[in-house]
C-alpha positions as CSV (number, residue, x, y, z in Angstrom):
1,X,174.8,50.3,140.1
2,X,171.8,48.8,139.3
3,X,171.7,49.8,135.6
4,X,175.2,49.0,135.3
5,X,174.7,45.4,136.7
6,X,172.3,45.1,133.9
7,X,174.3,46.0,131.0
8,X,176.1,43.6,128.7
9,X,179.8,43.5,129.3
10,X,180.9,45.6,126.3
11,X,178.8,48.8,127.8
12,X,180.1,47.8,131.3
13,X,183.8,48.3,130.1
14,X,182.5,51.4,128.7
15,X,180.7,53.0,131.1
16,X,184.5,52.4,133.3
17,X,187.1,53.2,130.8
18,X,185.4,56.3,129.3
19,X,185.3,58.5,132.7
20,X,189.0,57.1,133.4
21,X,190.1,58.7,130.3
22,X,188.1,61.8,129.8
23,X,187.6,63.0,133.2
24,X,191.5,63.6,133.8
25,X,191.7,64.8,130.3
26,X,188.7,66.9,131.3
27,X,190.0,68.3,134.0
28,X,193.6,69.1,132.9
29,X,192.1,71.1,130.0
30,X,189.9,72.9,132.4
31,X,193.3,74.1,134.3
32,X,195.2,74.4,132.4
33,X,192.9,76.1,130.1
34,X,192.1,78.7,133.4
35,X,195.3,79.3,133.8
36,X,196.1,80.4,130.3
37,X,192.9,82.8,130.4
38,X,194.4,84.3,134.2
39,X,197.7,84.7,132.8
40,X,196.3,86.7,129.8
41,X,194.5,88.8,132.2
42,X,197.2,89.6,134.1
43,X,199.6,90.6,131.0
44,X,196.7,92.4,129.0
45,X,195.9,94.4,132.5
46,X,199.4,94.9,132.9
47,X,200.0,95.9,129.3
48,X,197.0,98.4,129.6
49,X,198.7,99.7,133.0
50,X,201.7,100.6,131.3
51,X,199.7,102.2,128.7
52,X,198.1,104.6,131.3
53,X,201.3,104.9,132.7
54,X,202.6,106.0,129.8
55,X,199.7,108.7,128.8
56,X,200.3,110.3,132.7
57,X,204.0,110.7,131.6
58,X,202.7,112.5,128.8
59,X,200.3,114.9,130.2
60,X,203.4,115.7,133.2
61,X,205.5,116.7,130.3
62,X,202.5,118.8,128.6
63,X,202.8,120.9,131.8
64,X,206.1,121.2,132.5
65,X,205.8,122.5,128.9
66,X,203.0,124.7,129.6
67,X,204.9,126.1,133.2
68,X,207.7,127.2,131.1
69,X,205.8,129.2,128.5
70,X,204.1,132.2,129.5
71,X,200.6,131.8,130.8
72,X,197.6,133.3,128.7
73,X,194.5,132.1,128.0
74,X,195.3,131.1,124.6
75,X,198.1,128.3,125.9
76,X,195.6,127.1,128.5
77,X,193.1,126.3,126.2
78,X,195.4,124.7,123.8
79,X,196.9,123.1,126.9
80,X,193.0,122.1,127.7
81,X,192.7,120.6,124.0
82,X,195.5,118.8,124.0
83,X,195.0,117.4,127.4
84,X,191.0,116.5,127.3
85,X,192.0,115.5,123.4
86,X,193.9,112.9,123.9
87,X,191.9,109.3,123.4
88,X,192.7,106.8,126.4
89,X,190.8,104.0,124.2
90,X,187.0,105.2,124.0
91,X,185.5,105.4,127.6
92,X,188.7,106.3,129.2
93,X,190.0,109.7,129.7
94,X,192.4,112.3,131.0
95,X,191.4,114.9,133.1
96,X,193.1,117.2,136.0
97,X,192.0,118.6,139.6
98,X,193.2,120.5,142.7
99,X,194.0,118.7,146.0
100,X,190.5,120.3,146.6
101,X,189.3,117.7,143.8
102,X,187.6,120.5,142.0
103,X,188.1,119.8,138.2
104,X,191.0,122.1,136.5
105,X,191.3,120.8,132.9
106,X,188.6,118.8,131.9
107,X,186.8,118.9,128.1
108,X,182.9,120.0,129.6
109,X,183.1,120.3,133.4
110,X,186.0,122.3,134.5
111,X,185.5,124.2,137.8
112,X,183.1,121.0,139.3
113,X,184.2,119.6,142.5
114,X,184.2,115.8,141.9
115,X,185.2,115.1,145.6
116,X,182.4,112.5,146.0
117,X,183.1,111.5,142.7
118,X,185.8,108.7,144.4
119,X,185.0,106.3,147.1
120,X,187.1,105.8,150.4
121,X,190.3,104.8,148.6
122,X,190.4,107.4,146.0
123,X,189.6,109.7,148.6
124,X,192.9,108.4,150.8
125,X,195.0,108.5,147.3
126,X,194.4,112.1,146.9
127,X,195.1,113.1,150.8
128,X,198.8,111.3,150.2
129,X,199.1,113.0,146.8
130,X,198.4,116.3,148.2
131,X,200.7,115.6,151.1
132,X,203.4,114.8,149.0
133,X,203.5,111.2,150.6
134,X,203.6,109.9,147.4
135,X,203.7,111.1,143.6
136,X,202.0,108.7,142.0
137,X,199.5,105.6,142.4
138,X,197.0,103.6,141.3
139,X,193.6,103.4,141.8
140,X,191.1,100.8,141.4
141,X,187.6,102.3,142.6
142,X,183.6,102.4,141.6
143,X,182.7,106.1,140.7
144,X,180.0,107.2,142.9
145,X,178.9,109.2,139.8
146,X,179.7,109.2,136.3
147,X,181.4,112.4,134.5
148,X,181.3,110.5,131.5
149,X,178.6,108.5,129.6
150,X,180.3,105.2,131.4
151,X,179.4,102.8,134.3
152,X,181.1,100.2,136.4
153,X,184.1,100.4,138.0
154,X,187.3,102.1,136.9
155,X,191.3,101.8,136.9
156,X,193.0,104.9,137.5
157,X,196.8,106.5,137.6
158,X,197.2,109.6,139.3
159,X,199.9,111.6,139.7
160,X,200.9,115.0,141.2
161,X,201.9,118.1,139.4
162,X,203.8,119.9,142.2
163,X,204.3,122.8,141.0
164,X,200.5,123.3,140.2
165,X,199.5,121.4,143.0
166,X,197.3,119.5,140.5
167,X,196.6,115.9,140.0
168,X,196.2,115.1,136.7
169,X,194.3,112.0,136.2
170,X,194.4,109.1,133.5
171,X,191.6,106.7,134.1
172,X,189.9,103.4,132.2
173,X,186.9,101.9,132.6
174,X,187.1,98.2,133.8
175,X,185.4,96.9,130.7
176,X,187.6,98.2,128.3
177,X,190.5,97.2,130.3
178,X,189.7,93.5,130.2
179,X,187.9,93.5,126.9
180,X,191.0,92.5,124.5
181,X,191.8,90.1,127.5
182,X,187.7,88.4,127.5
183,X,188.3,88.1,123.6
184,X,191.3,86.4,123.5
185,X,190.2,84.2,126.2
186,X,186.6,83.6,124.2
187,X,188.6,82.4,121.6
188,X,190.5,80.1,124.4
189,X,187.4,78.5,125.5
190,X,185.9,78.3,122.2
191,X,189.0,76.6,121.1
192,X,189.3,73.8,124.5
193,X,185.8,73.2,123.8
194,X,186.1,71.7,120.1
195,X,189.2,70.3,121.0
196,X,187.3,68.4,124.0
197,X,184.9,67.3,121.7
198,X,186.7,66.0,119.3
199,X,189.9,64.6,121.6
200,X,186.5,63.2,123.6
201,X,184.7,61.6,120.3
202,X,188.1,60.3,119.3
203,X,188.8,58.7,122.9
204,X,184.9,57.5,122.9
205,X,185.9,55.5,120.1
206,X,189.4,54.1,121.1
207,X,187.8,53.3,124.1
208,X,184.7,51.3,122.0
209,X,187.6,50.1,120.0
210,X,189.4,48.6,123.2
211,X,185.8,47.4,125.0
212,X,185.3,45.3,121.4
213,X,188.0,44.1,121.3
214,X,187.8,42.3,124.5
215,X,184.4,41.4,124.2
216,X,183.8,40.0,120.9
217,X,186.0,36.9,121.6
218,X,183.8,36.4,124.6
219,X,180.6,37.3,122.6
220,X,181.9,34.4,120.5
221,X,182.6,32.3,122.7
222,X,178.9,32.5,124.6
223,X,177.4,32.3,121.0
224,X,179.4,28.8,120.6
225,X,178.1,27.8,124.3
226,X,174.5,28.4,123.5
227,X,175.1,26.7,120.0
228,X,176.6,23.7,122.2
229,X,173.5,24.0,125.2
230,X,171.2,23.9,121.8
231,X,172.9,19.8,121.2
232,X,175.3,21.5,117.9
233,X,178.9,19.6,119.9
234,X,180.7,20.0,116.5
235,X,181.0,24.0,117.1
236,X,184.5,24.5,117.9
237,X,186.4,27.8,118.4
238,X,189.2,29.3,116.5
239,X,192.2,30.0,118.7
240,X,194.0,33.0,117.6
241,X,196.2,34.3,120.6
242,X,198.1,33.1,123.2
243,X,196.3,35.0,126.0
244,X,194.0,34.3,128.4
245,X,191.0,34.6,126.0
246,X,192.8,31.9,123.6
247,X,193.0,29.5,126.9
248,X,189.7,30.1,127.1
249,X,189.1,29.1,123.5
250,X,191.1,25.9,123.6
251,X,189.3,25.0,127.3
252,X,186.0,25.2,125.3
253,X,187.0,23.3,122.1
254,X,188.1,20.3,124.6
255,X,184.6,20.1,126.5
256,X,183.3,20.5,123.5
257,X,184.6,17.2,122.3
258,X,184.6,15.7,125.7
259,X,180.7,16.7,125.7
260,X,180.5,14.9,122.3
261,X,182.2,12.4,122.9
262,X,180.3,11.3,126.5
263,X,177.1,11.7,124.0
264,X,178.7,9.5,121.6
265,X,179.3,6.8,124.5
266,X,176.0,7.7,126.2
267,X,174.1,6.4,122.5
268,X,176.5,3.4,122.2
269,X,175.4,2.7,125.5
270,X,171.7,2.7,125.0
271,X,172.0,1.0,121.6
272,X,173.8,-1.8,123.7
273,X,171.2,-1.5,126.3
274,X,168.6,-2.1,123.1
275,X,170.4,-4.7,121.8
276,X,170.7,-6.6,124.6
277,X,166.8,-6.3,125.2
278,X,166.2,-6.4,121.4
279,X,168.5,-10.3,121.8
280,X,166.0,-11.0,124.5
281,X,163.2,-10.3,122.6
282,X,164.2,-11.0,119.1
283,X,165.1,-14.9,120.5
284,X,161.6,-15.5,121.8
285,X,159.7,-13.7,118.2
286,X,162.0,-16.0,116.3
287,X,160.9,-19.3,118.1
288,X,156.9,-18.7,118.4
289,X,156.9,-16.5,114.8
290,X,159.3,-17.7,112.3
291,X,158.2,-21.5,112.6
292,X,154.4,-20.6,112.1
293,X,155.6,-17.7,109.1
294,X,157.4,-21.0,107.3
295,X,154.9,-22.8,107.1
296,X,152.3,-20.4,105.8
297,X,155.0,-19.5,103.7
298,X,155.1,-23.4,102.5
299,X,151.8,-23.7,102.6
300,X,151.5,-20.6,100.0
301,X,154.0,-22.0,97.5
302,X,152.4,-25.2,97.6
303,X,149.1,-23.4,97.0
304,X,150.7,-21.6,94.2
305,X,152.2,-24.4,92.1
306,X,148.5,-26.3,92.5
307,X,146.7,-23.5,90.7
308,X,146.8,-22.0,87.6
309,X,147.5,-18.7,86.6
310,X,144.0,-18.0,85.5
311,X,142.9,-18.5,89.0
312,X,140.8,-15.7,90.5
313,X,142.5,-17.0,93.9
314,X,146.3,-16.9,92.5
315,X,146.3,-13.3,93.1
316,X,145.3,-13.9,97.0
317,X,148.2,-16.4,97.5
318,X,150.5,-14.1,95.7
319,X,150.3,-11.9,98.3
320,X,150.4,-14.4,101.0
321,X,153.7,-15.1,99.5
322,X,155.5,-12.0,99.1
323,X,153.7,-10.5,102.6
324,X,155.2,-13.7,104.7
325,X,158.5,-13.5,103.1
326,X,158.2,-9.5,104.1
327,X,158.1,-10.7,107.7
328,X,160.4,-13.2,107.7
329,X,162.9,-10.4,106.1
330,X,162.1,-8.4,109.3
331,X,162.4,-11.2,111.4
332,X,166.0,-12.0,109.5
333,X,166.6,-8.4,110.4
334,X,166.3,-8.1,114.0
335,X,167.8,-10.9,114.4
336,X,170.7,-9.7,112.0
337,X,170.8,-6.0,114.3
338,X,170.4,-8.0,117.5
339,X,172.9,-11.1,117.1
340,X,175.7,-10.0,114.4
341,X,177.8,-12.6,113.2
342,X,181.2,-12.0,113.8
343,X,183.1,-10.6,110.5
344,X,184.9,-13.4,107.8
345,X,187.8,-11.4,106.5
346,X,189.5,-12.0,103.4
347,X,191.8,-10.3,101.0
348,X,189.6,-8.4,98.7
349,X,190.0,-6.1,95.5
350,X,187.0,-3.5,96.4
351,X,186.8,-1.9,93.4
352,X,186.4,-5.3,91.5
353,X,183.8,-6.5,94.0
354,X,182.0,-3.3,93.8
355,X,181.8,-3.9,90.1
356,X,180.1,-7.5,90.8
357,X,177.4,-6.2,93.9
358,X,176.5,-3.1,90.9
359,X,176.0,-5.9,88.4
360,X,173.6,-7.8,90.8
361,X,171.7,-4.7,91.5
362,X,170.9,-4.1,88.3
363,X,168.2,-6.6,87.7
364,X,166.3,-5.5,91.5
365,X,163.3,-4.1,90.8
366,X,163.5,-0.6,93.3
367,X,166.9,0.1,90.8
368,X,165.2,-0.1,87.3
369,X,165.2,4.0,87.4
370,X,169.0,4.4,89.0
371,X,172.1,4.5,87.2
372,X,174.7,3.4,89.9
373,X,178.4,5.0,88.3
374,X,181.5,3.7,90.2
375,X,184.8,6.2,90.0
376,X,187.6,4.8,91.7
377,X,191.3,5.7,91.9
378,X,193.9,3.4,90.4
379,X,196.0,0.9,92.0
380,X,194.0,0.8,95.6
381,X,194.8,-1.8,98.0
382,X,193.1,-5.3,98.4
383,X,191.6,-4.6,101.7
384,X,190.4,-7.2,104.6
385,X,186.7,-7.6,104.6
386,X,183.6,-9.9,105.6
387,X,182.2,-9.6,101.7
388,X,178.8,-10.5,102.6
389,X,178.6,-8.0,105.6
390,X,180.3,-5.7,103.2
391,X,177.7,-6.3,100.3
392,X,174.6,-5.8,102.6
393,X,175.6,-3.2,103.7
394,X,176.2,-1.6,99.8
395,X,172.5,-2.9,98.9
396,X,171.5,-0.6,102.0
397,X,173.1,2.5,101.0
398,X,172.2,2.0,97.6
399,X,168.8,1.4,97.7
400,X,168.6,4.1,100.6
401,X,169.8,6.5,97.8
402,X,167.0,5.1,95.3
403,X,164.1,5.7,97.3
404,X,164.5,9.2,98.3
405,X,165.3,9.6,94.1
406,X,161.2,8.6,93.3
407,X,161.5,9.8,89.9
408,X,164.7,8.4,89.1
409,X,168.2,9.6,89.1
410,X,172.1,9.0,89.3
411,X,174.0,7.2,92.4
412,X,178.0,7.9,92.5
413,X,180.2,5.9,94.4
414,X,183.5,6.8,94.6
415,X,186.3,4.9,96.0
416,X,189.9,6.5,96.9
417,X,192.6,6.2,99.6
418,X,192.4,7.7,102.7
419,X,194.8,9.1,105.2
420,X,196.8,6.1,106.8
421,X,195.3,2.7,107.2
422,X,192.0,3.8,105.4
423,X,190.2,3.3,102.3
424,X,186.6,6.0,101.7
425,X,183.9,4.8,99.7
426,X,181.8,7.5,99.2
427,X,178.0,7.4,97.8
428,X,176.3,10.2,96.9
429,X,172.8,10.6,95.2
430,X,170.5,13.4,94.5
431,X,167.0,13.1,95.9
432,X,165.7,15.0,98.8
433,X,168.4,14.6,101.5
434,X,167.9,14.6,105.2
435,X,166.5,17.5,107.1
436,X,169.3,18.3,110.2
437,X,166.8,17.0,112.8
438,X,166.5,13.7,111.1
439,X,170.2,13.2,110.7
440,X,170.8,12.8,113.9
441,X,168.5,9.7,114.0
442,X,169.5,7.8,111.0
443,X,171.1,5.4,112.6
444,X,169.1,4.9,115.8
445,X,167.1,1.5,115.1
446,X,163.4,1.5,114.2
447,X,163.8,5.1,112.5
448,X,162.7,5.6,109.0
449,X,161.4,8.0,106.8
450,X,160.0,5.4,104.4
451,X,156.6,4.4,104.4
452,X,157.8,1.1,104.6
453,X,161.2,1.0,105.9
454,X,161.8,-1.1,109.4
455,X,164.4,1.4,110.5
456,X,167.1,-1.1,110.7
457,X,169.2,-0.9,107.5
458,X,171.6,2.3,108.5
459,X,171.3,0.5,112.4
460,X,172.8,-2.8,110.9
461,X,175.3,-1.0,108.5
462,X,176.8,0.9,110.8
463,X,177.0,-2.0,113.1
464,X,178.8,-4.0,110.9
465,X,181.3,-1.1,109.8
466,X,182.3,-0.5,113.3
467,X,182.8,-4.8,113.4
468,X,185.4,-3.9,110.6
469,X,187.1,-1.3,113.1
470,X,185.6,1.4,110.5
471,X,183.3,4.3,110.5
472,X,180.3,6.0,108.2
473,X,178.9,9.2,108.5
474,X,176.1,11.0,106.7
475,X,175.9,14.9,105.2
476,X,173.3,16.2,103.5
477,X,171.8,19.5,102.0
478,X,167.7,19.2,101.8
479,X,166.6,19.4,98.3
480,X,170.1,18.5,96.7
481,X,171.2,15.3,98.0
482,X,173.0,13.1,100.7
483,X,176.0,11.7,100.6
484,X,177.7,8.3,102.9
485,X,180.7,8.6,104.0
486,X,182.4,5.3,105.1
487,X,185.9,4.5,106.3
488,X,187.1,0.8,106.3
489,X,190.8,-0.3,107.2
490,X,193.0,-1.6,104.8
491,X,194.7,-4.4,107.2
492,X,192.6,-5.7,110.3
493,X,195.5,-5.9,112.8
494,X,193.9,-4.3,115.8
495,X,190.6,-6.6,115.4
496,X,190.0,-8.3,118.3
497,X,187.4,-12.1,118.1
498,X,185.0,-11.4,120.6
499,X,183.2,-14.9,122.1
């Protein structure tokens, strides 16, 4: 029991359904198998019987024969040849004795008594014989000596020549009686055993057949829980019966989407918790940092304008300049992430204003590498949009998609109707993608895989895509590419004004 606990469930089913099939098939060959070999026994014994039977017959009517013709010694020795001569099989043979059991026709030892030759029964057999109790009867005995070159026990009919007073006897050696009988049933057992074999290597395998197909769903299915325990909620199970095992399967699809779904609320959560901290904080950087970065930022213009390009100093303020307007960027960002403004909808033909944000990006300098092509299907929808929370978040995706292109490349955007209320816009580039660990964190604020990124571009874009009542999501193969997935509604009718 202890191995058995221990084995997976496949050998467990096993180790139960194989002895539940080929015990009882075991068995029932065994019997039935015995019985067959018995009964051939009993008919190749009683075959050989009649046989002997049928040789006493014979040497009665050799001398009846021999009574009737006149006695010399010529007719007794052919009666002797004839006798003695005939073969009972190879060991057997025929032979003839007084009631005094001293030998009267035999082929070597005539005039021998063989009284001690029988054992307590033969002994009996001959008494009745000789007292004409009986006339005939058989004889099953173990010699007590051999009078032929022979050993083990013997079968023996006997009958009684009355007016002789002889006994003539036609005898067998045991072995030779069941020999046809042991090779037929050799045959038998050789046969049972390669048909247990085989019937028990062809039920092994219906049996491995039955155990896997009972298992392998449930292998599955534990492969899909540790895939799930490992934080992968998007495995999902195919249901393909109607069974218990397909309840099963449809059980573990809907925990897996309730699990994702709890995660998806447990981040939205946090992120709240953040953004309500990040409002807190974000309020007081604003009023003791953004004051004192304007004026240095003044005070660095003014600087600028006063000296002349020849300066040795121009370059310093240069980079006062374009570090303060840096922070006051991330300052506009935070801010931006922290206290969104709520969403300005109008009527808007996307594919046209797409047209207008690609024109404007072509003159930034982090674009002069990047050819930006726009494929859009005809006659889409004006949609309802805040077109300035629309075009930042554009300039984020885009320019997300030129830095991980360093040495240059191609950004499609492709625009096309979705299913229902939706309209996709689609950008895809080709520069190193996103390894599976970091594309979980993409849109958690503060994370960034630039060397100068803030971490809150994605955060902000997918805030304000959710403020439209849409959605963006991100695949991405390592080495080939990523590609932005987001979904904005054509009408805005479920948008609610939150105060």
């Amino acid at each position: 029991m202890f191995v058995i606990k221990h084995l997976k469930l496949r050998w467990k089913l096993l180790v139960m359904i194989v002895p539940l099939v080929l015990v009882p098939m075991i068995l029932s060959t065994i019997i039935i198998g015995t019985v067959a070999i018995n009964q051939i026994y009993q008919e190749v014994t009683k075959a050989n019987k009649a046989d002997l039977d049928h040789m006493s017959l014979f040497t009665l009517d050799l001398l009846k024969s021999h009574q009737q013709q006149r006695v010399s010694a010529d007719t007794f020795d052919d009666l002797r040849q004839r006798v003695t001569g005939k073969p009972v099989d190879r060991p057997g043979h025929i032979y003839a004795m007084d009631c005094s059991s001293e030998l009267v026709l035999h082929a070597e030892r005539e005039g021998e008594n063989i009284y001690q030759h029988f054992d307590s029964s033969g002994r009996n057999l001959i008494s009745q014989l000789c007292r004409g109790e009986k006339t005939t009867g058989w004889l099953y005995y173990q010699p007590q000596f051999e009078l032929e070159n022979s050993q083990g026990r013997r079968f023996a009919r006997l009958s009684y020549f009355r007016p002789y007073h002889w006994i003539v006897v036609v005898e067998m050696a045991e072995e030779e009686l069941v020999r046809p009988a042991k090779a037929i049933a050799g045959r038998i057992s050789l046969a049972i055993f390669f048909m247990l074999v085989f019937v028990g290597t062809i039920g092994g395998m219906l049996a491995f057949l039955v155990a896997k197909l009972f298992t392998d769903p449930i292998q599955t299915m534990t492969s899909a829980m540790r895939r799930v325990k490992s934080g992968y909620l998007e495995e999902r199970l195919e249901v393909t019966t109607d069974d218990e095992l397909g309840e099963m399967a449809t059980a573990f699809n809907q925990m897996s989407g309730m699990l994702k779904r709890d995660l998806a609320l447990e981040k939205k959560l946090t992120n709240q918790q953040k953004m309500a901290s990040l409002g807190v904080f974000s309020a007081e950087v604003a009023h003791e940092i953004n004051n004192p970065m304007g004026i240095i930022l003044g005070y660095a213009c003014h600087l600028e304008s006063k000296m002349a390009p020849d300066d040795p100093r121009y370059h310093y303020v240069q980079e006062i300049k374009r570090e303060s307007k840096r922070c006051v960027g991330i300052l506009r960002d935070l801010l931006s992430y922290a206290r969104p403004p709520e969403p300005r909808f109008q009527a808007t033909d996307l594919a046209h204003f797409l047209d207008q944000i690609i024109d404007f990006a072509g003159g930034h300098q982090e674009l002069k590498n990047i050819v930006i092509k726009k494929i859009s299907e005809d006659q889409l929808p004006e949609i309802m949009i805040d077109r300035d929370q629309i075009r930042q978040v554009v300039m984020n995706l885009v320019l997300n998609g030129a830095a991980a292109m360093a040495d240059g490349g191609e950004i499609v955007i492709r625009l096309s109707k979705h299913s229902g209320n939706m309209v996709k816009m689609l950008f895809q580039d080709s520069g190193v993608g996103i390894s599976r660990e970091n594309r979980e964190k993409v849109f958690e604020p503060f994370f960034s895989t630039r060397r100068h990124g803030t971490g809150l571009g994605l955060a902000i874009s997918r805030q304000l895509i959710e403020a439209h009542l849409g959605s963006i999501e991100i695949s991405s193969i390592p080495g080939r590419g990523t590609t932005v997935h987001v979904y904005l509604p054509i009408k805005q009718d479920g948008y609610q004004r939150h105060g």
